[in-house]
C-alpha positions, 0 to 999 in steps of 0.5 A: 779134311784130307784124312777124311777124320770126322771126329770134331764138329768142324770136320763133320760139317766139312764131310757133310757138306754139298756146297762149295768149301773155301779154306783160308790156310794160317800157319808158320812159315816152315809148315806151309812148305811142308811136303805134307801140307803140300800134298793136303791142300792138293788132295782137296782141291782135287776134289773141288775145295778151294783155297785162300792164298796165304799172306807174307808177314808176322806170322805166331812164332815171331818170325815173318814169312809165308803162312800169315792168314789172309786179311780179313778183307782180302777174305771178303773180297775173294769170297764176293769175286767167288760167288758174285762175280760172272763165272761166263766160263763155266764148264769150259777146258781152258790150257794156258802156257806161261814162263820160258822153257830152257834149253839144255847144253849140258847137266848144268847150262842152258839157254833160256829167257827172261820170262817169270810167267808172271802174264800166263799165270794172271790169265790162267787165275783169272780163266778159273776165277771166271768158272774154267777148268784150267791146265797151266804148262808152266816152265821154269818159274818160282811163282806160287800158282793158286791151287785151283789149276791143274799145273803141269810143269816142264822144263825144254820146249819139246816138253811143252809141246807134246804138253800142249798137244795132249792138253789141247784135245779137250780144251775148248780155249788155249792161250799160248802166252809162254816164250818158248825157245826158238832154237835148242841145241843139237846135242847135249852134253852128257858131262859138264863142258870144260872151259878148255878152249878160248871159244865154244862152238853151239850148233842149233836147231829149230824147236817145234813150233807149238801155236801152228801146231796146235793152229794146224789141229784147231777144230771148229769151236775151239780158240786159239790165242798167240802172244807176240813179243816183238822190238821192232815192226810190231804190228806187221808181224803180229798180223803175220803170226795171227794169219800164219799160226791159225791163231784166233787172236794175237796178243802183241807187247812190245819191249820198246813199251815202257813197263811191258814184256819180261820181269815187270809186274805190268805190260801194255798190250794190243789185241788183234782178232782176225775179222780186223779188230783191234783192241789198244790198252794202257799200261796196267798190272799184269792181273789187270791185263789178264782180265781185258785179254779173258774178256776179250776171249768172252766176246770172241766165244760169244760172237 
């Protein structure tokens, strides 16, 4: 399919075709990691193909690992989410943020959080399953993102920014949903810092601020979503950052919430839109939390 090779009847009809293509990848653990099956399954969702998400279990060779084709029903139920769910976000630019950023202090150490990215890449999938075009600047994290969405990764938060600012021009919605560093070092070293002393000394700086930023650009038409991650008077400051940063809507959690914020597979969220609307939701998986917050996005865009 990537090749362009058209010498048996499957590829013939591959190349011949004018409606969507969904692949549902099956092979051994080492072969799907491969660089070259990488870069295959790239290529052709590049041109608008779009692919199953393997499955983890027995795989052919005996061995257990990534690579085991999807289940049948799991087929069935993407398929039916594909072409009959409402695609209410067809021809819209989207750019989602996800994951920390890390902060260098020299080639081996920095400062981060514990953000997996779990929550922006829900929003991200569930941005493009309902028909968006979707950039996610996704910083540090190990999560498999489907290959639908155009990932760019970074790494430090000013690397998120000026990803933030080139993306943001043509997106017709952003949702800044990673947690980015506050602070960043002043300097970093060129070399491993020696532990030569009984104390070290970090002088830091305040990072750029990317949802005012962005906030500041805003042009009519376009929404702005902030995320606020908070401990204590939640809802104060997340009212504060929704009129300071321009947002159109904040996304408060709360680390006092039982199941919510870093490294869980849940969370529990309150929206807040700027025309005084709020929104609470019971704690759910982050997938479902995904849908409330897009289709709160859907009615804001349609209001």
């Amino acid at each position: 399919m990537a090749g362009g090779t058209c010498d048996n009847l499957l590829t013939a009809v591959y190349l011949s075709a004018t409606c969507p293509v969904v692949v549902a990848p099956a092979m051994d653990e080492d072969m799907w990691h491969h660089g070259s099956t990488k870069a295959n399954l790239k290529k052709i969702s590049a041109w608008g193909n779009h692919c199953i998400p393997v499955e983890n279990g027995e795989l052919a060779s005996g061995l257990s690992g990534d690579g085991r084709m999807a289940e049948p029903e799991n087929i069935m139920k993407w398929l039916n989410d594909f072409f009959l769910s409402p695609r209410e976000l067809e021809g819209k630019k989207v750019l989602v943020t996800a994951g920390p950023t890390y902060e260098a202090i020299d080639p081996v150490r920095f400062i981060g959080n514990h953000s997996s990215g779990k929550m922006g890449i829900a929003i991200a999938e569930e941005m493009n399953r309902r028909g968006a075009d979707v950039t996610l600047v996704l910083g540090p994290s190990d999560i498999e993102v489907s290959s639908d969405i155009d990932v760019v990764k970074v790494f430090s938060a000013d690397e998120m920014y000026n990803a933030c600012e080139k993306a943001f021009i043509q997106s017709d919605i952003a949702v800044m949903s990673a947690a980015v560093a506050d602070y960043t070092p002043v300097e970093v070293a060129s070399e491993k810092i020696k532990k030569e002393s009984d104390g070290l000394t970090l002088m830091l700086t305040k990072t750029k601020d990317i949802l005012k930023s962005l906030g500041a650009k805003k042009k009519k038409g376009q929404l702005l979503i902030g995320f606020a991650l908070e401990t204590t008077n939640e809802k104060e400051n997340a009212l504060k950052k929704l009129e300071g940063k321009n947002a159109d809507l904040i996304v408060l959690n709360s680390l006092r919430d039982e199941g919510a914020g870093f490294g869980h597979d849940t969370n529990k969220i309150t929206i807040f839109g700027r025309n005084g609307a709020t929104q609470t939701f019971d704690t759910k998986s982050k997938k479902e939390v995904a849908v409330d917050i897009v289709n709160s996005i859907i009615q804001l865009l349609h209001a």
